[in-house]
C-alpha positions as CSV (number, residue, x, y, z in Angstrom):
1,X,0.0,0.0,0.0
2,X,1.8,3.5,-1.3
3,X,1.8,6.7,1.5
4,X,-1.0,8.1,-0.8
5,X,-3.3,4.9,0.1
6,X,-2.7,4.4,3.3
7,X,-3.6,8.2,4.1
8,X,-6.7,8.1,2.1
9,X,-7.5,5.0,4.2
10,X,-7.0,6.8,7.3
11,X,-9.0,9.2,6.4
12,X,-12.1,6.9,6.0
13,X,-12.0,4.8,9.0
14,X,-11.9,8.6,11.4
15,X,-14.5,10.1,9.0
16,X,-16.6,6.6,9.3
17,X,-16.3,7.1,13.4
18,X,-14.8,3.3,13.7
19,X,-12.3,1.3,15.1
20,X,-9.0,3.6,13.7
21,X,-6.4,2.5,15.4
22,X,-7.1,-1.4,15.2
23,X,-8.4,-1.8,11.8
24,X,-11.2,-4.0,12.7
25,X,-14.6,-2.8,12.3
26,X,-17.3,-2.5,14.9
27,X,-20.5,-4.1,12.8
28,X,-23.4,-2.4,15.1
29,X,-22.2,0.5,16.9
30,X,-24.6,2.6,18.9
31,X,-26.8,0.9,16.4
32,X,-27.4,-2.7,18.1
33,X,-29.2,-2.0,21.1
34,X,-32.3,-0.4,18.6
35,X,-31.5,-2.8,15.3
36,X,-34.0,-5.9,15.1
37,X,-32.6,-9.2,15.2
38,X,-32.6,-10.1,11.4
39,X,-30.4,-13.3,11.4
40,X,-28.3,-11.8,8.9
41,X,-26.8,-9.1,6.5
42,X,-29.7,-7.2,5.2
43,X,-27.7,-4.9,2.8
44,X,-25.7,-6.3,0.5
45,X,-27.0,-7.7,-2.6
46,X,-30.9,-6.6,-1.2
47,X,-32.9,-4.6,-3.9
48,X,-34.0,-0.9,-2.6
49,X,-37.7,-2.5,-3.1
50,X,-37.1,-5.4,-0.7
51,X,-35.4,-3.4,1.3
52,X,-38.4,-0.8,2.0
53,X,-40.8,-4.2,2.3
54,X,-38.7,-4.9,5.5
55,X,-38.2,-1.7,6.9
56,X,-42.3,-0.8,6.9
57,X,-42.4,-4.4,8.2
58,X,-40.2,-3.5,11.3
59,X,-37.7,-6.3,10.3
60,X,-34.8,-4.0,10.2
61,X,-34.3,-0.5,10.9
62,X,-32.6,2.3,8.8
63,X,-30.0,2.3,11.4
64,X,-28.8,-0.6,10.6
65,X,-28.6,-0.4,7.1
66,X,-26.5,2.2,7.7
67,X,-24.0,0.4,10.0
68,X,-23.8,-2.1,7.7
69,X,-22.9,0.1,4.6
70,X,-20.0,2.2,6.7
71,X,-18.7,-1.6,7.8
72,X,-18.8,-2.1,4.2
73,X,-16.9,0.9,3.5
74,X,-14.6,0.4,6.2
75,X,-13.7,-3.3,5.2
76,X,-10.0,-3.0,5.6
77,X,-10.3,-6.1,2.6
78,X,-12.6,-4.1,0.5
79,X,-13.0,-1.0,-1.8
80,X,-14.6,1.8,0.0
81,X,-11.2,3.5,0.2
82,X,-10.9,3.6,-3.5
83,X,-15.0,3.9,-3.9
84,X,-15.4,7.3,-1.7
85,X,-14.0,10.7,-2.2
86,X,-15.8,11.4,1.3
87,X,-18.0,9.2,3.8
88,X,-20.9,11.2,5.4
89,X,-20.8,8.8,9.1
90,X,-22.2,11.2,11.1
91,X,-25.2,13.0,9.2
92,X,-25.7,9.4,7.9
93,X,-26.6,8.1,11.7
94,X,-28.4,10.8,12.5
95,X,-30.9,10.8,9.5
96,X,-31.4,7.4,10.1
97,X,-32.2,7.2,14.2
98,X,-34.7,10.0,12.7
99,X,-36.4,8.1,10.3
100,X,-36.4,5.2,12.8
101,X,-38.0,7.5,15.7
102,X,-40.8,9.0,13.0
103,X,-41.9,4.6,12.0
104,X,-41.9,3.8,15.6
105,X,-44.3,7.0,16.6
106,X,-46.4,6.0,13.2
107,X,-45.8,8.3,10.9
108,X,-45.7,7.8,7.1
109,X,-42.9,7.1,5.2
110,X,-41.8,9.8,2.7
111,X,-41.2,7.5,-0.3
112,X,-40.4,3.9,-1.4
113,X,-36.9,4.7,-0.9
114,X,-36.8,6.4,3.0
115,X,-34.7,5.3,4.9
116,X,-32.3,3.6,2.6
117,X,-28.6,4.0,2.0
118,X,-27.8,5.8,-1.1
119,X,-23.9,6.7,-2.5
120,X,-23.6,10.5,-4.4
121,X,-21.1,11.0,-7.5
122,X,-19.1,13.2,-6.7
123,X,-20.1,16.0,-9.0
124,X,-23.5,17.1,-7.3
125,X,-23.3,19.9,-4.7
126,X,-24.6,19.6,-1.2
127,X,-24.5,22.3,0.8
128,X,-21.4,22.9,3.1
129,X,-19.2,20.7,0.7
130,X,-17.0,21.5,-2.3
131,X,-17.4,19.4,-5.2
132,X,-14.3,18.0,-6.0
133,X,-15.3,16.3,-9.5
134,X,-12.8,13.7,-8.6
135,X,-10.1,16.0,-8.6
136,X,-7.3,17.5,-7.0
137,X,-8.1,20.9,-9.1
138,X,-10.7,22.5,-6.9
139,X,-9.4,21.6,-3.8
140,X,-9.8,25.0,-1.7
141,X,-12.9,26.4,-3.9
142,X,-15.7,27.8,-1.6
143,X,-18.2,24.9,-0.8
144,X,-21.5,24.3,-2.4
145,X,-24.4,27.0,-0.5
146,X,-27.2,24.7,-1.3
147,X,-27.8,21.0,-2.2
148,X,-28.2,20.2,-6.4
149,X,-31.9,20.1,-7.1
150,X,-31.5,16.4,-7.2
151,X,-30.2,15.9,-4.2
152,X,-32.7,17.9,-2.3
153,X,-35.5,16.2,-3.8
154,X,-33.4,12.7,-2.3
155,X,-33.1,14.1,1.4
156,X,-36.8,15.1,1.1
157,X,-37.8,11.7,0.3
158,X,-35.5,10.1,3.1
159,X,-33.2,8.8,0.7
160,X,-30.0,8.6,3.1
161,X,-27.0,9.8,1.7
162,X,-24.0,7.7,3.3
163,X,-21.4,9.8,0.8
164,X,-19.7,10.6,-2.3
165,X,-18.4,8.3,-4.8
166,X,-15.3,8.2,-6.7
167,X,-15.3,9.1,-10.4
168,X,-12.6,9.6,-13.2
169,X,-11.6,13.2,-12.9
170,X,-14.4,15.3,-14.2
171,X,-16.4,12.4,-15.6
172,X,-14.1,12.2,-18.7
173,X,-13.8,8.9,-19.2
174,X,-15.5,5.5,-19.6
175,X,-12.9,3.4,-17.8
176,X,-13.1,4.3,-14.2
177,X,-9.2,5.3,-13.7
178,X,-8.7,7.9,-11.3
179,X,-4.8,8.9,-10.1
180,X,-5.9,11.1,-7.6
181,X,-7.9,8.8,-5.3
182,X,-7.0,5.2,-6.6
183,X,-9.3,3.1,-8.6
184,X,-11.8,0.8,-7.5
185,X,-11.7,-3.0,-8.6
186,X,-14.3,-5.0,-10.8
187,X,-16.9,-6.9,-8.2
188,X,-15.9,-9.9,-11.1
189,X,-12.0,-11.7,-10.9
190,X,-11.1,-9.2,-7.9
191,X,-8.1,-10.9,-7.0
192,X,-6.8,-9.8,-11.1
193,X,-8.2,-6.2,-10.9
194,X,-10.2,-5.0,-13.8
195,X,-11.3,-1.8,-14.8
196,X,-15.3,-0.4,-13.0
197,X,-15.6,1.0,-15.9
198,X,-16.7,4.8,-15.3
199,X,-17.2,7.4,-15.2
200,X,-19.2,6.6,-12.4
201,X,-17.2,3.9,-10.5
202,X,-17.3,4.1,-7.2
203,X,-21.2,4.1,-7.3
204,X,-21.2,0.8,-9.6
205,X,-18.9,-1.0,-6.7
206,X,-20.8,1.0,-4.0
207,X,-23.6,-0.6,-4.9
208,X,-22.1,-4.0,-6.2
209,X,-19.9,-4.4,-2.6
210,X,-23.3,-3.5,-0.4
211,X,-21.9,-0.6,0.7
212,X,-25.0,1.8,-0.4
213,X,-28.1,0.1,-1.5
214,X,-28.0,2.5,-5.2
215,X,-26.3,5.0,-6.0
216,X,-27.0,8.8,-8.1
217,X,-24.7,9.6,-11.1
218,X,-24.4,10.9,-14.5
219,X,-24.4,9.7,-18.0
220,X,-22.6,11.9,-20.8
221,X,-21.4,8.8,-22.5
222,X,-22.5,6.1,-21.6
223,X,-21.1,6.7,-17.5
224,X,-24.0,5.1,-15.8
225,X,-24.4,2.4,-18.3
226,X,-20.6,1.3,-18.7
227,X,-20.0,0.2,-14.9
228,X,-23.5,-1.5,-14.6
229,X,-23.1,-3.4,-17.6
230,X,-19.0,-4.7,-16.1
231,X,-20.0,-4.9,-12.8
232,X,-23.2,-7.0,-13.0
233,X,-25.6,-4.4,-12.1
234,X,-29.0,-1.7,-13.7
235,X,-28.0,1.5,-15.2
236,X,-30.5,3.9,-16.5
237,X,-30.3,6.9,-18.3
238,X,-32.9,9.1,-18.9
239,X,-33.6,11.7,-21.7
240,X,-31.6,14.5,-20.5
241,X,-33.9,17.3,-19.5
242,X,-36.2,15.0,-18.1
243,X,-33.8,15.6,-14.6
244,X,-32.5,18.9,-13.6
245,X,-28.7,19.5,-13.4
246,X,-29.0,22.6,-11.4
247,X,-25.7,21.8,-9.0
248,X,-24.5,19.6,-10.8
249,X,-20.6,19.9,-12.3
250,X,-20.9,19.6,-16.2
251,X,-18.9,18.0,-18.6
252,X,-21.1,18.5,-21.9
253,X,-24.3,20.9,-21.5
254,X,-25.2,18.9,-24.6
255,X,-24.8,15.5,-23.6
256,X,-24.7,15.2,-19.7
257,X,-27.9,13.4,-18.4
258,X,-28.4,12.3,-14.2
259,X,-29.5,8.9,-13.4
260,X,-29.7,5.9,-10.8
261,X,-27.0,2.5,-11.0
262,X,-29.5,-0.1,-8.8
263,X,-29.5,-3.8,-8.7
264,X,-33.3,-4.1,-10.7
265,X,-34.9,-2.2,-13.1
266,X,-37.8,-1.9,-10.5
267,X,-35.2,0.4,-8.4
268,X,-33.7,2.4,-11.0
269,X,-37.4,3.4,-11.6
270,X,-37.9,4.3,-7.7
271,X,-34.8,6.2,-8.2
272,X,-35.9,8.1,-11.4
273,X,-39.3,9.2,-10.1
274,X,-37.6,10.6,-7.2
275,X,-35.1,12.6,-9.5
276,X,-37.4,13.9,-11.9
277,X,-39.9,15.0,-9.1
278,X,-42.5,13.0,-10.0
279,X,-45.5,11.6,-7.9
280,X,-45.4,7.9,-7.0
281,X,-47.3,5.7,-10.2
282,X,-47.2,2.4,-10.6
283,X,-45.1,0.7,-13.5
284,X,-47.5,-1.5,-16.1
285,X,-44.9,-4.2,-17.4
286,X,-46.1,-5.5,-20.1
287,X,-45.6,-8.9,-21.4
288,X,-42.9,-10.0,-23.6
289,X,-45.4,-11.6,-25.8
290,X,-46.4,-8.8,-28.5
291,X,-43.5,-6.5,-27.6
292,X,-41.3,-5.7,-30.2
293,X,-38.2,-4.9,-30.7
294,X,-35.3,-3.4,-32.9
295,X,-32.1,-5.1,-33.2
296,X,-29.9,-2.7,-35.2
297,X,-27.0,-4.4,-37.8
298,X,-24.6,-1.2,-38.3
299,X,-22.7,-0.1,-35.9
300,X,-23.5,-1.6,-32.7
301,X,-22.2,-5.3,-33.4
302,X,-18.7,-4.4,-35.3
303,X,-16.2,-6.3,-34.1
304,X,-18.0,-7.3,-30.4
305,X,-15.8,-9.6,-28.3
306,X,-16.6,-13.4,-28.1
307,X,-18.0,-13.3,-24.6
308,X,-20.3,-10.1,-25.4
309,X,-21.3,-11.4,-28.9
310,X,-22.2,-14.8,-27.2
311,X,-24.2,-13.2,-24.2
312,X,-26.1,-10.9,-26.4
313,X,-27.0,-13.7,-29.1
314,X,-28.3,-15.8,-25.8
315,X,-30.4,-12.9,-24.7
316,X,-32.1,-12.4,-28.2
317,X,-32.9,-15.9,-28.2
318,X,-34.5,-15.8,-24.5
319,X,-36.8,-12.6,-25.5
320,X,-37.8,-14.4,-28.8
321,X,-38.7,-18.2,-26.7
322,X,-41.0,-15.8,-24.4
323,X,-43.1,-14.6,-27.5
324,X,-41.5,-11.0,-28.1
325,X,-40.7,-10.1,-31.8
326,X,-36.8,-9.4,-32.4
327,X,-36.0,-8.1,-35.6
328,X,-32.7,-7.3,-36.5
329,X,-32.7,-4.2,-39.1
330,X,-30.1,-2.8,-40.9
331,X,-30.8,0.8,-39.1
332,X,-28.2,2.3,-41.5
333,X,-28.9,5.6,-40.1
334,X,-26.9,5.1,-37.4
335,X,-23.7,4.8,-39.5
336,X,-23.7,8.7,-39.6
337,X,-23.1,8.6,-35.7
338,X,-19.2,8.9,-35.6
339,X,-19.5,12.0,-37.8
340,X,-21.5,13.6,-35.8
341,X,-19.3,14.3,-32.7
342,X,-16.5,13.1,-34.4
343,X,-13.7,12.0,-31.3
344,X,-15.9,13.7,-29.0
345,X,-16.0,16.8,-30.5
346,X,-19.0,18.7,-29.5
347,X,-18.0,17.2,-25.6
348,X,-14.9,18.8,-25.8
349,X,-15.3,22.1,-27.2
350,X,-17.7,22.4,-24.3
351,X,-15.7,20.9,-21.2
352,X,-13.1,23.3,-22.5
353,X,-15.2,26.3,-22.1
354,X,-15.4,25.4,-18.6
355,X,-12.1,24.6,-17.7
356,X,-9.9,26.9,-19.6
357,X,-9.3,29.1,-16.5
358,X,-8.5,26.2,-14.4
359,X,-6.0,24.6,-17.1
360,X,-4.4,28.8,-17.3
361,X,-3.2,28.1,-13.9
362,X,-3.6,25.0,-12.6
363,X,-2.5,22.2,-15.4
364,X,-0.6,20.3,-13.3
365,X,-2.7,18.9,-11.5
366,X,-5.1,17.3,-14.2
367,X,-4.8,13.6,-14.8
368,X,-2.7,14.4,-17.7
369,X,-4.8,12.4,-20.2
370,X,-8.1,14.0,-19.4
371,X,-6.6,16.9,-19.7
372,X,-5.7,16.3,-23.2
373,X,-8.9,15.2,-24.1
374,X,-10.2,18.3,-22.5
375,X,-7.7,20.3,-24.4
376,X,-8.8,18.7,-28.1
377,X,-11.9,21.2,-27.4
378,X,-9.1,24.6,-27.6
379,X,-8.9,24.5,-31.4
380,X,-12.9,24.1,-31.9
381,X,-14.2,27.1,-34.0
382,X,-18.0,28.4,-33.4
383,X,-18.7,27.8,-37.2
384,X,-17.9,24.3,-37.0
385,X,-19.5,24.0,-33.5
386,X,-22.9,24.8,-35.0
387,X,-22.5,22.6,-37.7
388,X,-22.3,19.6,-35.6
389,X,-25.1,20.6,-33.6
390,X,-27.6,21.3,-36.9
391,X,-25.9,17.2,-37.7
392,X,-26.8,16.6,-34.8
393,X,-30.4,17.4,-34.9
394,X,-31.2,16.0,-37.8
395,X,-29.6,12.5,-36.6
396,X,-32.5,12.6,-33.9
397,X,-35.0,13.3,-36.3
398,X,-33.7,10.5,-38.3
399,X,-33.4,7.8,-35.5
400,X,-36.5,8.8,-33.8
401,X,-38.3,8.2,-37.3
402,X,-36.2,4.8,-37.8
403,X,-37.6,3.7,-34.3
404,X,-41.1,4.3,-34.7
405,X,-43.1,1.3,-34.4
406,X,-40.7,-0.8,-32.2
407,X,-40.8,-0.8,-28.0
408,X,-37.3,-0.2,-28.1
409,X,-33.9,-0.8,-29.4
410,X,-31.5,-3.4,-28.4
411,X,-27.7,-3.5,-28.5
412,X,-24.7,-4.8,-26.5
413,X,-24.2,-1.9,-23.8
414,X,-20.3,-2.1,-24.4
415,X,-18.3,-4.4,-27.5
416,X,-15.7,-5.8,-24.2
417,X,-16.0,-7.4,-21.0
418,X,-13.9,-5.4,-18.5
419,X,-10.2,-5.3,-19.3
420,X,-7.1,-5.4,-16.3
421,X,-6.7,-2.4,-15.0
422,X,-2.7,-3.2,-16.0
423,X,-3.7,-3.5,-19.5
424,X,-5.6,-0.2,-19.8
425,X,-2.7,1.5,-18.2
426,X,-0.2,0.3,-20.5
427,X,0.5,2.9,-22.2
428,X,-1.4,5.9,-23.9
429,X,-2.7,4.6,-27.2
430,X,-4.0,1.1,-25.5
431,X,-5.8,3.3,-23.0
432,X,-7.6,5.7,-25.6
433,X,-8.0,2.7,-27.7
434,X,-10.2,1.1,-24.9
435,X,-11.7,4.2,-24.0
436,X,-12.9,5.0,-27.1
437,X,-14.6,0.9,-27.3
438,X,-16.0,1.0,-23.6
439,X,-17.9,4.3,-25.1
440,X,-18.8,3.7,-28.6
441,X,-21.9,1.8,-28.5
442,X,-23.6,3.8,-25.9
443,X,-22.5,7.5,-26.5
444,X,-25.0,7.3,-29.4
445,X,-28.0,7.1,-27.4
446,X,-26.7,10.6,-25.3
447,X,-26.2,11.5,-29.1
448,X,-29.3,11.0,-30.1
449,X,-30.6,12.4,-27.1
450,X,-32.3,8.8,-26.4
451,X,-33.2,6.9,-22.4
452,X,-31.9,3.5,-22.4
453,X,-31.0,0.6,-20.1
454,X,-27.9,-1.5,-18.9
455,X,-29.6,-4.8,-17.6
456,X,-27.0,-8.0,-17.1
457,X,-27.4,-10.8,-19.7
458,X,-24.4,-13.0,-18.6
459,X,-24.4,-16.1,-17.6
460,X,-24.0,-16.9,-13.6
461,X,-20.3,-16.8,-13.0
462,X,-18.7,-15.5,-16.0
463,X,-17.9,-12.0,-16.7
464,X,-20.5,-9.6,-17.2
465,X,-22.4,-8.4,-19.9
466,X,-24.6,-5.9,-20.1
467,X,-27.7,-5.6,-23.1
468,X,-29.1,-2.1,-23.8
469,X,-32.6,-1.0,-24.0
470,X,-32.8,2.1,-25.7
471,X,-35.9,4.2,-26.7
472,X,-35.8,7.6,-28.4
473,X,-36.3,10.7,-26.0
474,X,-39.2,10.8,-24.0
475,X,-40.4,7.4,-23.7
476,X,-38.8,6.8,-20.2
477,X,-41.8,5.5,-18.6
478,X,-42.4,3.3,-21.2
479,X,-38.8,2.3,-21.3
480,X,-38.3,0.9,-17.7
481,X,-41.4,-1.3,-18.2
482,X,-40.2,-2.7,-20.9
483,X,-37.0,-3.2,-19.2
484,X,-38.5,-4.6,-16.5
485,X,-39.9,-7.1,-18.9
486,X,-36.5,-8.1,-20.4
487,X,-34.8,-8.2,-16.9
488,X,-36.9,-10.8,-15.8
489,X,-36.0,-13.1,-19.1
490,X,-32.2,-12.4,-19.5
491,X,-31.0,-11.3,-16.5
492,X,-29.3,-14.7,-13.9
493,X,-30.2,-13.3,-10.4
494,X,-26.6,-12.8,-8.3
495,X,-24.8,-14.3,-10.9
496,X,-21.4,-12.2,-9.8
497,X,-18.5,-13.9,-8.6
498,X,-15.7,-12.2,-6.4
């Protein structure tokens, strides 16, 4: 462990209020004595649904939950040192002896997800805190005055918020490296070390290593969607607008959506309602019998590795045996895709625009190859800007047109299972050659300004796959319940293995 590790470990266990100066973790302090006997863990692989079953049944208490996702974190064995920029212990407690006190007087719940432990990316504001974006550049910057729209509308539906999650430095990336405060592992062949994928890693392996129930992030790329579908898990990302990113640090203003990483479809769309401020409603799945769906030939299946191409043949087969129609289509309109923000183009010119007066005097301290992705956006010129933007419009006239009549579109979620770490970091070109596979496929939904899903389609105990449900903008509700649908044919319950 390097000086760099062991500090940031340090820093965890005192934050976390546990047993420091031994190492070994304390499983139910201050909690025990008001905790029902359970017989057992009830966090880690538990659904956010289950979980609110058993905490308006009385057989566990918020409490808890939330001593058992800072021993999580704190697992000397674990990830939570490499997961979390910063572990909220204290406020964590105290919101949950709260909720407790207001279930034992009687009084309502606030939501389906009250109560439960949640992880934060670490690029929305909450008050009192300075947003880091998985950096070392703003260290010092005044903290946040007020909590991100999203997050408010979390606290105000008891959502607890045990802390915030590691993430490549300023979300610009799909592989889930970060210099600054380590890189989680893969939940799958641990012992190896493969990539989360990202940019939203620590919240795939909070969630994947029971150490927050779900967890909030954000999808420019395909950042939700890449670590759910390596690490086994749900990642939805909605039609941008559809959630607010008041507080929240940008990468793209074109591209940047916000969005829940769960272990079921039926929790991302718990999550979502809570996010977009929307009233409770129930979710219609249909059945797979009648639904159909897309299967698009360009693009999407070039060159897919044996394991994904394998997985994602299986899954087609499953939805077809249970009566849905899968038609594979040439879709040709999405061949124009990689012209259209042409090596991230339009992302860059825009996470320039923010940055530049960081980069005039604080360079240095970028992870030197996002800041040369970040960079590629200096030389942009307005003209050229705009022209991609008019492209880009008319691609999502074109695919919403090519999509009509179909429930939604199917696709591998990435073309790779997760690589070593070692082999990413082997020098620069393997890196942005892996990079630029992890986010081809599912950049083009934020491209054409789409909602789609990451649901697992492995089978149990190899590595995972994710399959993408994807529906043009808008269609959100409708999406999850069709994704609920496929989840229950091509998804292996707790098929991980660590």
């Amino acid at each position: 462990m390097t000086q760099q590790q062991q500090q940031r470990r340090t820093f965890l266990q005192q934050s976390a209020g546990l047993a420091a100066a031994t190492g070994m973790l304390s499983f139910w302090p201050k909690a025990s004595a008001q905790a029902p006997e359970t017989g057992g863990k009830a966090m880690g692989q538990s659904s956010m649904a289950e979980l609110s079953r058993r905490l308006a049944a009385g057989s566990v208490s918020s409490s808890q939950l939330v001593e058992e996702a800072l021993a999580a974190i704190q697992n000397p064995a674990g990830e939570g040192a490499r997961a979390f920029i910063r572990v909220h212990a204290d406020s964590a407690r105290a919101a949950a002896a709260r909720l407790d006190a207001d279930r034992k007087a009687g009084r309502p719940a606030a939501s389906h997800i009250s109560g439960i432990p949640i992880s934060l990316k670490d690029l929305f504001d909450e008050a009192g805190v300075t947003t880091l974006g998985g950096s070392t550049v703003l260290a010092g910057q005044p903290p946040a005055a007020r909590d991100a729209i999203v997050v408010e509308r979390l606290r105000r539906a008891g959502a607890i918020i045990i802390g915030r999650t590691n993430t490549v430095e300023f979300a610009y990336t799909g592989l889930g490296i970060n210099p600054h405060y380590g890189t989680p592992k893969n939940v799958y062949d641990r012992a190896v070390g493969r990539i989360p994928g990202g940019s939203t890693s620590g919240g795939a392996i909070s969630v994947a290593d029971g150490m927050a129930a779900g967890a909030i992030g954000t999808d420019t790329g395909g950042s939700l969607r890449i670590p759910s579908a390596l690490n086994g898990l749900v990642g939805f990302k909605p039609t941008q607008r559809r959630i607010p990113l008041d507080g929240v640090l940008p990468l793209s203003t074109s591209f940047d959506s916000a969005g829940p990483i769960a272990w079921t479809v039926e929790d991302c769309a718990l999550l979502d309602a809570v996010m977009a401020g929307e009233l409770p409603r129930p979710i219609r799945v249909p059945p797979l019998r009648g639904l159909r769906f897309a299967v698009p030939k360009t693009f999407f299946q070039d060159e897919l590795s044996p394991a994904v191409a394998a997985a994602f043949a299986a899954a087609l087969s499953k939805l077809s045996a249970a009566g849905a129609t899968v038609t594979e289509l040439p879709m040709a309109e999405f061949a124009k895709a990689p012209a259209i923000n042409p090596r991230g183009t339009i992302t860059a010119a825009e996470a320039f625009a923010w940055h530049r007066e960081f980069i005039k005097t604080g360079a240095a301290k970028y992870d030197p190859r996002v800041l040369a992705r970040i960079r590629t956006g200096e030389t942009i010129t307005a003209p050229d800007y705009l022209q991609l933007q008019a492209l880009r419009r008319q691609f999502i006239r074109s695919i919403n047109t090519a999509a009509a009549g179909y429930d939604a579109m199917l696709m591998p979620t990435t073309p790779d299972t997760a690589p070593t770490i070692a082999e990413v970091l082997k020098d620069d070109e393997t890196y942005y050659r892996i990079n630029g596979r992890m986010l081809r496929n599912p950049s083009v939904v934020n491209l054409f300004d789409g909602c789609a899903l990451s649901v697992p389609c492995h089978e149990a105990g190899s590595a995972p796959v994710g399959l993408m449900i994807a529906g043009i903008g808008n269609t959100d509700h409708r999406l999850l319940a069709v994704g609920w649908a496929v989840e229950a044919a091509v998804t292996p319950r707790r098929v991980l293995s660590s």
